[in-house]
The first five atom37 places (N, CA, C, CB, O) and aatype in JSON, in Angstrom:
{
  "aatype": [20, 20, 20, 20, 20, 20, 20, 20, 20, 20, 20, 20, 20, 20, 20, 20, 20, 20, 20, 20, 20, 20, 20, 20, 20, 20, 20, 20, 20, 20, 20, 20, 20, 20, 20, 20, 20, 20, 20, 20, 20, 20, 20, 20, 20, 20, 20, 20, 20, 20, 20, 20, 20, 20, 20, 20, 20, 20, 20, 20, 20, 20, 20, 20, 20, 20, 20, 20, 20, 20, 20, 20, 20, 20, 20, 20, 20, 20, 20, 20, 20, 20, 20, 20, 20, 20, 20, 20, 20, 20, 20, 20, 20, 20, 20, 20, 20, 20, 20, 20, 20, 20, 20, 20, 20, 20, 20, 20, 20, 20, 20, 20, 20, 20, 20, 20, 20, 20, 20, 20, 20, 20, 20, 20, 20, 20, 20, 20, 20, 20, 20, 20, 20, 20, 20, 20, 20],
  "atom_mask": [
    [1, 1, 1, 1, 1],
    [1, 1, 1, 1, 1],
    [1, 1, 1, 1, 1],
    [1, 1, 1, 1, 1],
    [1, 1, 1, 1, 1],
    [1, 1, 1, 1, 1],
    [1, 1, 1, 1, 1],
    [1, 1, 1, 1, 1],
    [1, 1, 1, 1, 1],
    [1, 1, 1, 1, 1],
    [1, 1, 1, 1, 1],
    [1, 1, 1, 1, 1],
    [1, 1, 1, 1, 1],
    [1, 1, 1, 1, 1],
    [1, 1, 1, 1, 1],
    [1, 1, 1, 1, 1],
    [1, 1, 1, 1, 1],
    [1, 1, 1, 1, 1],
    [1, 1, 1, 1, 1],
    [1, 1, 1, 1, 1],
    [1, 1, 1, 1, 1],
    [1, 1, 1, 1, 1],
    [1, 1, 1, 1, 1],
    [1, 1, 1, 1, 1],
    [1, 1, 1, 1, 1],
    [1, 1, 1, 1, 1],
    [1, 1, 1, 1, 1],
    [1, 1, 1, 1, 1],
    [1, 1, 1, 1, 1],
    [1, 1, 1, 1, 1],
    [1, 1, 1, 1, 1],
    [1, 1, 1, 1, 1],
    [1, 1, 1, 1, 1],
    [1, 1, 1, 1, 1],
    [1, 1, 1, 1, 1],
    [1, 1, 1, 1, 1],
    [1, 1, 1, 1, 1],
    [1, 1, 1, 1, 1],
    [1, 1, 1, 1, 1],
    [1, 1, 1, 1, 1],
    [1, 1, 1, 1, 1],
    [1, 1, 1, 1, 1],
    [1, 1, 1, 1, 1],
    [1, 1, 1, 1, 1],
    [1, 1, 1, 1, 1],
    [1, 1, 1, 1, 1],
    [1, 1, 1, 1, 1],
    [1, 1, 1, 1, 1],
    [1, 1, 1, 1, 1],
    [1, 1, 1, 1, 1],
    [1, 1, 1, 1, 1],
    [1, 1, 1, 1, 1],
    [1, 1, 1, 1, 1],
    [1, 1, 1, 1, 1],
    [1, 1, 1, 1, 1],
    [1, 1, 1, 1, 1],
    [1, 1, 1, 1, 1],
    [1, 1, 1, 1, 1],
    [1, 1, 1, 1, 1],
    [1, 1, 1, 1, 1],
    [1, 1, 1, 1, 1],
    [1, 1, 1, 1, 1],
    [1, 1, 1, 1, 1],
    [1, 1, 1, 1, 1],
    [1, 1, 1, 1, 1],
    [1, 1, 1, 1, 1],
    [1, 1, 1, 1, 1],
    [1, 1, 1, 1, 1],
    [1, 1, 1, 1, 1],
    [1, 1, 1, 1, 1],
    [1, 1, 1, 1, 1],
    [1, 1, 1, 1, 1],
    [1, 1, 1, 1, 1],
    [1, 1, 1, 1, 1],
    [1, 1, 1, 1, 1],
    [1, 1, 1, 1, 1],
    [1, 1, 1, 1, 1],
    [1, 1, 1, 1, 1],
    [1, 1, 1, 1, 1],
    [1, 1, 1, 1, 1],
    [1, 1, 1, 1, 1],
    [1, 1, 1, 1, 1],
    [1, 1, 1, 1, 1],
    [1, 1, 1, 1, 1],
    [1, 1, 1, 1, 1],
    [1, 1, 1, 1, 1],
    [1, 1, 1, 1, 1],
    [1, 1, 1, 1, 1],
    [1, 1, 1, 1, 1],
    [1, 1, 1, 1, 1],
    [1, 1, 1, 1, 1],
    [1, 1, 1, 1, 1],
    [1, 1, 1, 1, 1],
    [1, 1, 1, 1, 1],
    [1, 1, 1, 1, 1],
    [1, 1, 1, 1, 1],
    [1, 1, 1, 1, 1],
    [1, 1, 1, 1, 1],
    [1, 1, 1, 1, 1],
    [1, 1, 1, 1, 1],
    [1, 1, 1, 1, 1],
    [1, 1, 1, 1, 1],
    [1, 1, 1, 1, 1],
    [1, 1, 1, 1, 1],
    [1, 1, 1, 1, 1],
    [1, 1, 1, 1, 1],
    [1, 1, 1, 1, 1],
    [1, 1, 1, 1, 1],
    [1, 1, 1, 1, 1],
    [1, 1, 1, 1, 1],
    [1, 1, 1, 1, 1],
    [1, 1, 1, 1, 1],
    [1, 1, 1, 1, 1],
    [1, 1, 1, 1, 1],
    [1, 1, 1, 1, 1],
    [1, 1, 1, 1, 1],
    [1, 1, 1, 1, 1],
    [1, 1, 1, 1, 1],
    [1, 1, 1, 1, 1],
    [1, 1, 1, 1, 1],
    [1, 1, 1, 1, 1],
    [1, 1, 1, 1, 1],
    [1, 1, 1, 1, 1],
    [1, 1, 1, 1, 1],
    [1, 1, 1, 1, 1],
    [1, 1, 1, 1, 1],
    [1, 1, 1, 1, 1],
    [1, 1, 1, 1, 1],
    [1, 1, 1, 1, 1],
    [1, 1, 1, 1, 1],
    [1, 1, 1, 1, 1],
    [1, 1, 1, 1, 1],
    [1, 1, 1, 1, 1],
    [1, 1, 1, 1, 1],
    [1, 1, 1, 1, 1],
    [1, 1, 1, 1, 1],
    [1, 1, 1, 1, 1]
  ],
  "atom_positions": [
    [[108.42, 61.84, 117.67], [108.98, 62.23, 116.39], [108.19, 63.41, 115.82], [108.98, 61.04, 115.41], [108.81, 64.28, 115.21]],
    [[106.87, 63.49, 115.98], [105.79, 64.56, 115.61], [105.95, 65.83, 116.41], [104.32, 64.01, 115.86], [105.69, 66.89, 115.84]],
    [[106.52, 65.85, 118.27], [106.47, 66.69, 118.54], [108.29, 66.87, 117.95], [105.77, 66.79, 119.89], [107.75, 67.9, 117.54]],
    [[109.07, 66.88, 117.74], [110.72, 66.67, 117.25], [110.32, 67.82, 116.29], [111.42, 64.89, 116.42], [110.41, 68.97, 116.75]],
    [[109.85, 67.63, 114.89], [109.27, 68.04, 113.57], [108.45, 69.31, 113.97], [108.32, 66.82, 112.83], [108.69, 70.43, 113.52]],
    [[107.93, 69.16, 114.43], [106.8, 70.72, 114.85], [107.57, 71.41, 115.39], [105.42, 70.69, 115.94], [107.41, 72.52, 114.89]],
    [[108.74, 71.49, 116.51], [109.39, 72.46, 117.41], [110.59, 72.56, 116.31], [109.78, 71.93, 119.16], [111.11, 73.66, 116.47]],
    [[111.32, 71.74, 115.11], [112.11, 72.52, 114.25], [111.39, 73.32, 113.24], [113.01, 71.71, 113.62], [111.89, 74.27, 112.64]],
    [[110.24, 72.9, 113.1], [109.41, 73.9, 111.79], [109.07, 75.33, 112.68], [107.51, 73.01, 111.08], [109.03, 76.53, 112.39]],
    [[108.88, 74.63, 113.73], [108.82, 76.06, 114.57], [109.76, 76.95, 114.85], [108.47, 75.92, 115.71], [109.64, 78.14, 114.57]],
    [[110.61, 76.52, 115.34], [112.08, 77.49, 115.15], [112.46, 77.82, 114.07], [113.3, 76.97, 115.56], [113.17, 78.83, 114.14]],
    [[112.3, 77.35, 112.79], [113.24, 77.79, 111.17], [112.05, 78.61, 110.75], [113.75, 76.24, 109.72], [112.04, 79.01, 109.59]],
    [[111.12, 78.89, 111.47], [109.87, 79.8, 111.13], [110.03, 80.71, 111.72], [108.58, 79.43, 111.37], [109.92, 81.74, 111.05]],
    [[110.42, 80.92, 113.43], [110.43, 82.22, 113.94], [111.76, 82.98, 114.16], [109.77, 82.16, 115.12], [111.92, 83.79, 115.07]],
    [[112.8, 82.6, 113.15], [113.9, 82.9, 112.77], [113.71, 84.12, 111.87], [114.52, 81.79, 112.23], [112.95, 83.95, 110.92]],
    [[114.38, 85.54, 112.05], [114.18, 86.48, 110.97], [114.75, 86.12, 109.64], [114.72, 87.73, 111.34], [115.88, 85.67, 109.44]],
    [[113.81, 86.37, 108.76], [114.38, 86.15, 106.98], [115.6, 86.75, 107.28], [113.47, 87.05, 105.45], [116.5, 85.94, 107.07]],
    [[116.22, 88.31, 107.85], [117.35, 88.91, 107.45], [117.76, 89.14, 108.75], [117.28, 90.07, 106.51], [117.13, 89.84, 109.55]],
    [[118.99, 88.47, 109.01], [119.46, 88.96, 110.51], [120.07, 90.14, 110.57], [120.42, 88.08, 111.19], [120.15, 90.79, 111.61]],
    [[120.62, 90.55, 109.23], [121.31, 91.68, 109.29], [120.09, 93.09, 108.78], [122.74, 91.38, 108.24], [120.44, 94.27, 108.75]],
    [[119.21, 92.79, 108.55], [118.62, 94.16, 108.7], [118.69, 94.68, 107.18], [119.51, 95.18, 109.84], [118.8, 93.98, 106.17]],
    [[118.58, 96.16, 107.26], [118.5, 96.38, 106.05], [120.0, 97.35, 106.23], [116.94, 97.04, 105.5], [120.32, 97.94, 107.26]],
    [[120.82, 97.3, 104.88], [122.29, 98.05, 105.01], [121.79, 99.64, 105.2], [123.44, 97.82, 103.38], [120.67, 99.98, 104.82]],
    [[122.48, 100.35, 105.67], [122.65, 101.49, 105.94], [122.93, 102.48, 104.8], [123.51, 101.43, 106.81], [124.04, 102.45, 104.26]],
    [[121.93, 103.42, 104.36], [122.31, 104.57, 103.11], [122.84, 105.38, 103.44], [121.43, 105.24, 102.4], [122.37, 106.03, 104.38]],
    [[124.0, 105.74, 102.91], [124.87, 107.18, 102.76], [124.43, 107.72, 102.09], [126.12, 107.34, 102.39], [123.83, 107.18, 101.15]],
    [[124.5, 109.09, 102.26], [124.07, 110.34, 101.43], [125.58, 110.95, 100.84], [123.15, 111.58, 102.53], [126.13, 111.8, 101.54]],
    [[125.94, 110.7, 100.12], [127.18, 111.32, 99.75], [127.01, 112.62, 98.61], [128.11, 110.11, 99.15], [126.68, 112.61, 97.42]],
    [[127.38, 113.67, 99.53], [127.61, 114.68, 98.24], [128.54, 114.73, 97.08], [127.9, 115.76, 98.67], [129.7, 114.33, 97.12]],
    [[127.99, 115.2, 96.14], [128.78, 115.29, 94.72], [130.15, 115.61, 94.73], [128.21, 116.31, 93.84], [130.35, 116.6, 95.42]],
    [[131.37, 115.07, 94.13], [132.45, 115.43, 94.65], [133.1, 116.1, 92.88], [133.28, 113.97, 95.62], [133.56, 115.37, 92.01]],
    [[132.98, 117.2, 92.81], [133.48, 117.84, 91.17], [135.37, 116.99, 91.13], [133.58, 120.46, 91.22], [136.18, 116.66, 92.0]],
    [[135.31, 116.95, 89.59], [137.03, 116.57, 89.37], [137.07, 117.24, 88.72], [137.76, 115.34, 88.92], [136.27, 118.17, 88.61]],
    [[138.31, 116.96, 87.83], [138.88, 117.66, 86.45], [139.69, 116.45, 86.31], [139.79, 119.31, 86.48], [140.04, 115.84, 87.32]],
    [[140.1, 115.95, 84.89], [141.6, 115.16, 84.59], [141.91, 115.58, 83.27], [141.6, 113.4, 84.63], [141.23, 116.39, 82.65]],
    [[143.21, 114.89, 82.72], [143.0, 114.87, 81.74], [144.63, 114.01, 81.1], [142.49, 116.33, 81.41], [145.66, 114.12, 81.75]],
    [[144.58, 113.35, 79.99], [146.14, 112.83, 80.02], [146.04, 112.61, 78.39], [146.58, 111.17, 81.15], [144.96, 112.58, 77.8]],
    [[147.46, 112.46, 77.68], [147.56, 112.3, 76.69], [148.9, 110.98, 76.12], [147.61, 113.65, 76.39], [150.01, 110.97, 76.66]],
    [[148.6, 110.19, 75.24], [150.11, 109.4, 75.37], [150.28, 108.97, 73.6], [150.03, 107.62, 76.7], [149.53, 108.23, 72.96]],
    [[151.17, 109.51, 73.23], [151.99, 109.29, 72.12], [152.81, 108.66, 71.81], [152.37, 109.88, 71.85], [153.82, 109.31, 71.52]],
    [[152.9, 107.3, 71.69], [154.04, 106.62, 71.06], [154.25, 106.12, 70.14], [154.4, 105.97, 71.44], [153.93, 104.94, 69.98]],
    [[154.82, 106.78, 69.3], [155.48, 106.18, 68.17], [155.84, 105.08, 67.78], [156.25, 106.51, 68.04], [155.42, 104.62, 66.72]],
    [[156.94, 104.28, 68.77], [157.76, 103.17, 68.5], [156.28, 102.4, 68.32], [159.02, 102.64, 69.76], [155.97, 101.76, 67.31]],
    [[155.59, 102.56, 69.31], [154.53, 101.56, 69.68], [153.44, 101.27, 68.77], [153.93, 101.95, 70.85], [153.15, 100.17, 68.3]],
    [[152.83, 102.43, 68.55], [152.09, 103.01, 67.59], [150.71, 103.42, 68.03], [152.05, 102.16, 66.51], [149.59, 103.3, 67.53]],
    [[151.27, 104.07, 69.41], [149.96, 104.26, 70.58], [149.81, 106.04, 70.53], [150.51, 103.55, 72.62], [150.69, 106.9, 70.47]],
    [[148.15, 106.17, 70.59], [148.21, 107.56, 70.37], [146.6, 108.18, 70.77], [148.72, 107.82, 68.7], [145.62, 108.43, 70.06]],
    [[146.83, 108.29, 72.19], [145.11, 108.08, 72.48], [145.12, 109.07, 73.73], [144.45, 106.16, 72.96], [146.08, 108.96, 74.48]],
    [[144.18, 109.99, 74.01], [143.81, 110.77, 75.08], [142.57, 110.8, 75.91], [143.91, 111.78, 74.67], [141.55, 110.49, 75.3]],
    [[142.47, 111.01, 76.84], [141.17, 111.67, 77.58], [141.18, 112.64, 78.17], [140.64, 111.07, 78.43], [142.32, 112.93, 78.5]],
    [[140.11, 113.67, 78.64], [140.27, 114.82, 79.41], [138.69, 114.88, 79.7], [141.05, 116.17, 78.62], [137.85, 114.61, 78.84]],
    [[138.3, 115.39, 81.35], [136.82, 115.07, 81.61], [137.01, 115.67, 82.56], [136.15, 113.71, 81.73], [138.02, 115.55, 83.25]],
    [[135.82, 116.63, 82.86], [135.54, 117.98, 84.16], [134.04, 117.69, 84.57], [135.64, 119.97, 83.45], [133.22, 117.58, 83.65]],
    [[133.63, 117.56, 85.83], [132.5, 117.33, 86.57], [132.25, 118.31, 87.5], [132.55, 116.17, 87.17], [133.09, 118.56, 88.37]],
    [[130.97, 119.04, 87.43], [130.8, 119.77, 88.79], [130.0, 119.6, 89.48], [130.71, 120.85, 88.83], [129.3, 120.47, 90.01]],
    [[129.89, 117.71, 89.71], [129.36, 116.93, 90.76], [127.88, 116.51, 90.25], [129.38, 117.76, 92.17], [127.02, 115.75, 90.69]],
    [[127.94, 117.07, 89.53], [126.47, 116.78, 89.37], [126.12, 116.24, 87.6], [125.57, 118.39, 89.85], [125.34, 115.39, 87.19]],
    [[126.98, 117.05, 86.94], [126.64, 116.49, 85.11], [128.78, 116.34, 85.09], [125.45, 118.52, 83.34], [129.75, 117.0, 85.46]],
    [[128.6, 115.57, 84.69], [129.82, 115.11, 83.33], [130.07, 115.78, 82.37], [129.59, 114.0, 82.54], [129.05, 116.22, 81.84]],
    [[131.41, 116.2, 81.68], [131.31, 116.09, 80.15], [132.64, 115.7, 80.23], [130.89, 117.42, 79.12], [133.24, 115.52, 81.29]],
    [[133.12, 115.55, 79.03], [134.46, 114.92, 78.14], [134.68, 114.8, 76.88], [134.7, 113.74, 78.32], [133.86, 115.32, 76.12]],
    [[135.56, 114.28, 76.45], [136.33, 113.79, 75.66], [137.5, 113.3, 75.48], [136.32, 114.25, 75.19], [138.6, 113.72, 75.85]],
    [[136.95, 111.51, 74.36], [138.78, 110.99, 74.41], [139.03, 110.46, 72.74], [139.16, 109.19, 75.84], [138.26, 110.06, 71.86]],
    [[140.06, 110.61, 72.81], [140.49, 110.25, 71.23], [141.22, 108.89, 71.24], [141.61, 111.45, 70.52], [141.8, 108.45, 72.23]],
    [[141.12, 108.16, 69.83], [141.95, 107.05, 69.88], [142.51, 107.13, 68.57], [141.26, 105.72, 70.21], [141.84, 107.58, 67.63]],
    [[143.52, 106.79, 68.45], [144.34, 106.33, 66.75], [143.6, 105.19, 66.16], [146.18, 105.69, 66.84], [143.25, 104.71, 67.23]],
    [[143.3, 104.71, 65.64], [142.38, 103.67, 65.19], [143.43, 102.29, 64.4], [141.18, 104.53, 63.98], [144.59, 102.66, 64.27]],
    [[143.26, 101.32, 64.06], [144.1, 100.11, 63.33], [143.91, 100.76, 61.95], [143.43, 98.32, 63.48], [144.66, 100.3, 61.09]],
    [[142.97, 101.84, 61.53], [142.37, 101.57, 60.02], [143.66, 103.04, 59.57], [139.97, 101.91, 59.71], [144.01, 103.22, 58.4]],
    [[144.25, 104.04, 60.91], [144.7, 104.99, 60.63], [143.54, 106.03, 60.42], [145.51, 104.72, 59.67], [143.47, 106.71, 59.4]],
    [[142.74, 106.11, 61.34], [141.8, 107.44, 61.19], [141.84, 107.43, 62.94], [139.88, 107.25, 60.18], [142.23, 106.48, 63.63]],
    [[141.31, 108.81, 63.45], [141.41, 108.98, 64.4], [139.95, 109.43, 64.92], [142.45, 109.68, 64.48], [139.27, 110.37, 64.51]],
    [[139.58, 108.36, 66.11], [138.14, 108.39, 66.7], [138.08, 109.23, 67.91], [137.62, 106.97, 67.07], [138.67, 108.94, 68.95]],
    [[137.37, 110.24, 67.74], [136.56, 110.93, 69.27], [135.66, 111.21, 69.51], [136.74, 111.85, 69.76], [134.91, 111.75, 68.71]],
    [[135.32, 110.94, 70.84], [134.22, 110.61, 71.68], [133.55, 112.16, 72.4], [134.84, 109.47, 72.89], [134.35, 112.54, 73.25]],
    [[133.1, 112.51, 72.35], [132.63, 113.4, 73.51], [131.14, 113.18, 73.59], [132.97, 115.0, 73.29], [130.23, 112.87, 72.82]],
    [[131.33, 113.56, 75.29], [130.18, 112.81, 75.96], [129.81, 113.67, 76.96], [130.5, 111.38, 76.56], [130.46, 114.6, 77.43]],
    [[128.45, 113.21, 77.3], [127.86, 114.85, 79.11], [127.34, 113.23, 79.54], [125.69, 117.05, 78.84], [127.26, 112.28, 78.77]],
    [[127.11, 113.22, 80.63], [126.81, 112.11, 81.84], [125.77, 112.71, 82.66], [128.16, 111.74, 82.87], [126.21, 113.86, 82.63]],
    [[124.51, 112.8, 83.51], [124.41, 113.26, 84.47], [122.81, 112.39, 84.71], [124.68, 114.88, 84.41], [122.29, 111.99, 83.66]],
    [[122.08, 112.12, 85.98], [121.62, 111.46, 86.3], [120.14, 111.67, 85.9], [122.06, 111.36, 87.31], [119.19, 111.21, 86.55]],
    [[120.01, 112.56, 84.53], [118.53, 112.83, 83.97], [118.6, 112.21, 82.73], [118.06, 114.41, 83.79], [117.8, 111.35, 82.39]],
    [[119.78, 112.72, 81.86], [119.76, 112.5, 80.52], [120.65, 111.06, 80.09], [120.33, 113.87, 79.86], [120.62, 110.64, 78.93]],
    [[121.59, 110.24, 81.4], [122.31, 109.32, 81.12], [123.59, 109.85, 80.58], [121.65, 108.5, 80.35], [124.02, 110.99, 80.69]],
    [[124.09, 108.94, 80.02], [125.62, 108.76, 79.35], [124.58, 109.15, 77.84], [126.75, 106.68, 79.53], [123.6, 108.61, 77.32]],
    [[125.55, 110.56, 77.47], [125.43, 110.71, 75.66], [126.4, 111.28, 74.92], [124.31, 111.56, 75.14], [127.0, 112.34, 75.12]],
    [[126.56, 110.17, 73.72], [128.09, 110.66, 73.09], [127.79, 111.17, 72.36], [129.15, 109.92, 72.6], [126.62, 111.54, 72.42]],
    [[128.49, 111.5, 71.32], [128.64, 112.19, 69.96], [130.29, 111.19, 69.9], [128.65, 114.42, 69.98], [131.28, 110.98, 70.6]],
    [[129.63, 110.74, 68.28], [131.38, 109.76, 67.93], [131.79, 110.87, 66.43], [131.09, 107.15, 67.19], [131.0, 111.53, 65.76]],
    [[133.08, 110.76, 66.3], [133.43, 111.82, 65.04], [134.78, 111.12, 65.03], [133.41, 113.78, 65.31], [135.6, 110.91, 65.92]],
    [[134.74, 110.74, 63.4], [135.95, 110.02, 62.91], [136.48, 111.38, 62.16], [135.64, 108.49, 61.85], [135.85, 112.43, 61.99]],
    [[137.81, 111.05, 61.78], [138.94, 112.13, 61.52], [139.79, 111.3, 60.52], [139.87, 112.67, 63.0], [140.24, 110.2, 60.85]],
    [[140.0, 111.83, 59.32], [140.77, 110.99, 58.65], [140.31, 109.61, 57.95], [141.66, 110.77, 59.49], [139.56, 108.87, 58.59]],
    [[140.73, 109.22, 56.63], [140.39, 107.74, 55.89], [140.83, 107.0, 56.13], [140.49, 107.44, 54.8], [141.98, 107.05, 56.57]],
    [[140.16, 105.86, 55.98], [140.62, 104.55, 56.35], [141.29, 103.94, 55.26], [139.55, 103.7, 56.8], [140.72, 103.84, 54.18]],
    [[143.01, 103.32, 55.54], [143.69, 102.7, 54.99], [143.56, 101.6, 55.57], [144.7, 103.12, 54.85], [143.48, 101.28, 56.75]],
    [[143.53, 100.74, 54.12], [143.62, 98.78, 54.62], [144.63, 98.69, 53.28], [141.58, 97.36, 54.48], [144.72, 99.07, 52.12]],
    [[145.61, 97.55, 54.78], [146.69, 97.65, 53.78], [146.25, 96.11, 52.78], [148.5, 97.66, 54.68], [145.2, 95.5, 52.96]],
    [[147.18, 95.76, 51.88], [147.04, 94.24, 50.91], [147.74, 93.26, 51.61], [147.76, 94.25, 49.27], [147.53, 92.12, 51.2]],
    [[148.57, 93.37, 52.62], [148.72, 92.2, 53.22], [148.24, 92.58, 55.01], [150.41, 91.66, 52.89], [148.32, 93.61, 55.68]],
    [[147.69, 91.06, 55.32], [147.2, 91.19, 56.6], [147.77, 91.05, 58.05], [146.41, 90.5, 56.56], [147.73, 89.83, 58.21]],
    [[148.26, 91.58, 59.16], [149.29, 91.11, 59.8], [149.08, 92.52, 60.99], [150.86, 90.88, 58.73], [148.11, 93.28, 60.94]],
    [[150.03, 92.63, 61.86], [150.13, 93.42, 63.06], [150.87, 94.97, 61.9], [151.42, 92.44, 64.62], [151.44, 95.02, 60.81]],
    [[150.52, 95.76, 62.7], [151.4, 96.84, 61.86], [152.66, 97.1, 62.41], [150.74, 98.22, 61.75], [152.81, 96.99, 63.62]],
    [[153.27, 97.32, 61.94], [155.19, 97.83, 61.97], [155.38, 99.14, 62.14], [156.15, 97.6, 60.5], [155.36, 100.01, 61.27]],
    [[155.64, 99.28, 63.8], [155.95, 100.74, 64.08], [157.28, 100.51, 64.1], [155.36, 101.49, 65.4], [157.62, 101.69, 63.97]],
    [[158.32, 99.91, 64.16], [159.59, 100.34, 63.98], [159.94, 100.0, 63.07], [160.38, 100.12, 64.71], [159.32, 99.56, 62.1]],
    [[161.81, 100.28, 63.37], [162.55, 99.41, 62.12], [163.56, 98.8, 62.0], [162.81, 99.92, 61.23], [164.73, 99.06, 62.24]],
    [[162.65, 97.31, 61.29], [163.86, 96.16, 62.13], [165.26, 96.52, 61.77], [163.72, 94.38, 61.6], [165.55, 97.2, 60.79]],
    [[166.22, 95.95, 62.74], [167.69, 95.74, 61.57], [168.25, 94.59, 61.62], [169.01, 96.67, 61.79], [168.4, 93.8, 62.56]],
    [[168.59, 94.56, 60.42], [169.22, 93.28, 60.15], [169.8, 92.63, 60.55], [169.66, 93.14, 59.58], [170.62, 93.33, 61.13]],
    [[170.13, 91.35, 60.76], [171.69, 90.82, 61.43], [171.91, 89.92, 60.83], [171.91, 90.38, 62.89], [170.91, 89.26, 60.56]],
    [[173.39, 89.3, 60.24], [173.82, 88.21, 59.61], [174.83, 87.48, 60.85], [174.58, 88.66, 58.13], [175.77, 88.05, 61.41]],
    [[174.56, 86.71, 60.99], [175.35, 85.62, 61.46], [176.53, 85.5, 60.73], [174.68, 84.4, 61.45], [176.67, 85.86, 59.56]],
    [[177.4, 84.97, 61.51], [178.92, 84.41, 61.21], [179.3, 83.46, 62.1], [180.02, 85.45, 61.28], [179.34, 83.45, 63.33]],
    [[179.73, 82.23, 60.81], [179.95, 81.32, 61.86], [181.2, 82.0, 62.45], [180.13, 79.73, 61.39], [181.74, 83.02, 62.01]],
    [[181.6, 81.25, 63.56], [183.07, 81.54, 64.75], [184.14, 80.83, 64.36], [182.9, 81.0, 66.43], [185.3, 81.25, 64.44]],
    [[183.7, 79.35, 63.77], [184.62, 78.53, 63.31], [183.93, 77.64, 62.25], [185.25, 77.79, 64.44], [182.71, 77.5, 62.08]],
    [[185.2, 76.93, 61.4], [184.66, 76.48, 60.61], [184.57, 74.71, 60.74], [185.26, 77.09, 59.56], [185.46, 73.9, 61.0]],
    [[183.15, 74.53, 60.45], [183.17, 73.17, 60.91], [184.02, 72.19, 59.91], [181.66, 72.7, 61.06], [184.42, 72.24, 58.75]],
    [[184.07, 71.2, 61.06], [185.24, 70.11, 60.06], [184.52, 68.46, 60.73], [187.68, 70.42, 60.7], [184.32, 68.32, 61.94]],
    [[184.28, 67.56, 59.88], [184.11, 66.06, 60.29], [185.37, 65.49, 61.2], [184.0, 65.12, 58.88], [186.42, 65.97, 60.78]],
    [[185.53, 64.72, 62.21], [185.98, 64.84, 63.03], [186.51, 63.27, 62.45], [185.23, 65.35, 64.26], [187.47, 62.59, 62.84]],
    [[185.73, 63.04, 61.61], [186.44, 61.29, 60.41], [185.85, 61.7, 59.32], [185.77, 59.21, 60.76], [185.32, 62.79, 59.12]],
    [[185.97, 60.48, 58.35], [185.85, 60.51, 57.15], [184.43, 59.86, 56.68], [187.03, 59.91, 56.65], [184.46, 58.81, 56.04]],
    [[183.48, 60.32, 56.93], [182.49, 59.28, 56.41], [182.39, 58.47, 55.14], [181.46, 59.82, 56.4], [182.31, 59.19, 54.14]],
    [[182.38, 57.02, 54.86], [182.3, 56.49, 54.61], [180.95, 55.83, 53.87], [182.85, 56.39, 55.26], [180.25, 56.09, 54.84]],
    [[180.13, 55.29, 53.07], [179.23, 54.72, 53.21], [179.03, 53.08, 53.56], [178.81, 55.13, 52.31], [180.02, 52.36, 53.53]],
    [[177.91, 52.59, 53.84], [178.17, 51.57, 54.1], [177.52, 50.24, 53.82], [178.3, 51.77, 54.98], [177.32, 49.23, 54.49]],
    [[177.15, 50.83, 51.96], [176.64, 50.35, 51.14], [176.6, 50.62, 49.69], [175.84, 50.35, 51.56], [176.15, 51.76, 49.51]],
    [[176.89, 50.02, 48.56], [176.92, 50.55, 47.17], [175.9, 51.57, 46.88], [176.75, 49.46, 46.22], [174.88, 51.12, 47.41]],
    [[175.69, 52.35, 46.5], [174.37, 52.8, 45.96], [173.96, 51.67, 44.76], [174.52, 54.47, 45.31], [174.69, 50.75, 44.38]],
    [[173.07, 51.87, 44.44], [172.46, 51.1, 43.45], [171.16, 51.41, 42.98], [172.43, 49.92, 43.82], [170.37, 51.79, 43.83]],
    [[170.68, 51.32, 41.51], [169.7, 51.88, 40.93], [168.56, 51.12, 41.56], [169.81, 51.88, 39.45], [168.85, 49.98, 41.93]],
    [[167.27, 51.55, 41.75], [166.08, 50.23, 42.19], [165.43, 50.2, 40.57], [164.51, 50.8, 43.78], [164.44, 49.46, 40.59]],
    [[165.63, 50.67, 39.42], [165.01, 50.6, 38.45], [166.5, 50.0, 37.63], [164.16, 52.04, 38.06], [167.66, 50.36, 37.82]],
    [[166.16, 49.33, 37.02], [166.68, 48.38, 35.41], [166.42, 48.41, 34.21], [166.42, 47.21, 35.29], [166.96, 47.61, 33.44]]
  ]
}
């Protein structure tokens, strides 16, 4: 049983910590973009952009958003692997809060009234099937 115990401590010992080694580094060069998009909707009440140019090596940008309060927030920012991610935030416009609290209303509802199709009718005569009577005297 002693020699059993010594030849598994021995094997789970001369087993490598990492069978797989160490992963393999890519060197990937900087790849520059450009984008940029904008979307306006009204009905919705959506109204927000970005646009951002890289020449592989530093970042910059900017994106705007419509805000719930009705002021409009933008961001611009430089990225690059000395100075980090740095914004600058700049609001546009006052903030309205309305007196009642709720989702805001980008469209506009319309109305509809119902009509009945037919007119209902008792199909007998109801009856009751008991006097009424006062419970007080």
């Amino acid at each position: 049983a002693v020699l059993l115990l010594a030849s598994l401590v021995g094997v789970a010992l001369s087993a490598p910590s990492d069978p797989y080694g160490k992963p393999p580094v890519y060197k990937e060069e900087p790849k520059p973009h450009a984008f940029n998009y904008g979307v306006n909707d009204e009905y919705k009440g959506l109204n927000f952009g970005h646009s951002e140019d890289s020449d592989g090596k530093q970042v910059t940008g900017s994106y705007t958003v419509q805000l719930p309060d009705g002021r409009k927030q933008t961001v611009e920012y430089e990225a690059d692997h000395h100075k980090g991610y740095v914004a600058k935030v700049s609001y546009y416009g006052e903030a309205q809060y309305p007196h009642e609290y709720g989702p805001a209303i980008t469209f506009k509802p319309q109305t509809y009234h119902a009509q009945p199709s037919y007119q209902p009718e008792p199909s007998y005569q109801p009856e009751p099937s008991y006097q009424p009577e006062p419970i007080y005297t």
